[in-house]
C-alpha positions, 0 to 999 in steps of 0.5 A: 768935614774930612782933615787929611793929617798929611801932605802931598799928592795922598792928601790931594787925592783925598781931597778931590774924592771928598769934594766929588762927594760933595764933602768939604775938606780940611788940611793941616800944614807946617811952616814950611809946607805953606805954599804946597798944592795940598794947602791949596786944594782944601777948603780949609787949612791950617798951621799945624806945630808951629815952630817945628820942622816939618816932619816933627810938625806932622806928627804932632798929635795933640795939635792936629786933635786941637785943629780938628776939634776946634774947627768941626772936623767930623772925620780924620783921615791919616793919609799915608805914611807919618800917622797912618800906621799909629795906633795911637793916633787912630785911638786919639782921634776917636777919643776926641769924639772924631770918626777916624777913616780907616783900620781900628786902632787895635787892627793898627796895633795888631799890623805892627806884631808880625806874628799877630798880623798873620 
């Protein structure tokens, strides 16, 4: 089971992938985003940062690892944009015993120091 920690046509995306491959798919929205086509198209969904605004509701990392461990998300993918770039988030994500789907943390890190990126 792949978790999209994000919204919009990336997570859609992703989504179709997964299902062609025969993997089901999670996503997690806000308050807000309840009624938006990325919720739609997942097998599973689920509120995440109650309460927040949307943005702040995202980037909520002890409750997307919450929602992954609680549900038996075995991989997170971050999309694009809010997570994707957060070292922090990747490291969580395999502290949490959960395959994270794309660069390793330390690779994450590294792409924020110019100088070490090169």
């Amino acid at each position: 089971k792949v978790m999209v920690a994000n919204r919009g046509e990336i997570a859609i995306r992703v989504f179709r992938c997964c299902t062609e491959m025969g993997i089901r798919t999670v996503s997690i929205y806000s308050e807000q985003d309840r009624q938006q086509m990325h919720r739609l198209k997942a097998d599973e969904s689920y509120l995440v940062g109650k309460g927040l605004p949307p943005v702040a509701a995202y980037l909520n990392i002890p409750d997307i690892i919450r929602i992954a461990t609680e549900n038996g998300v075995d991989a997170v993918h971050p999309g694009y944009g809010f997570l994707s770039e957060r070292g922090d988030f990747a490291q969580a994500v395999i502290d949490a015993g959960i395959r994270f789907v794309g660069p390793t943390p330390k690779a994450i890190f590294q792409m924020g120091d110019k100088v070490a990126a090169r």
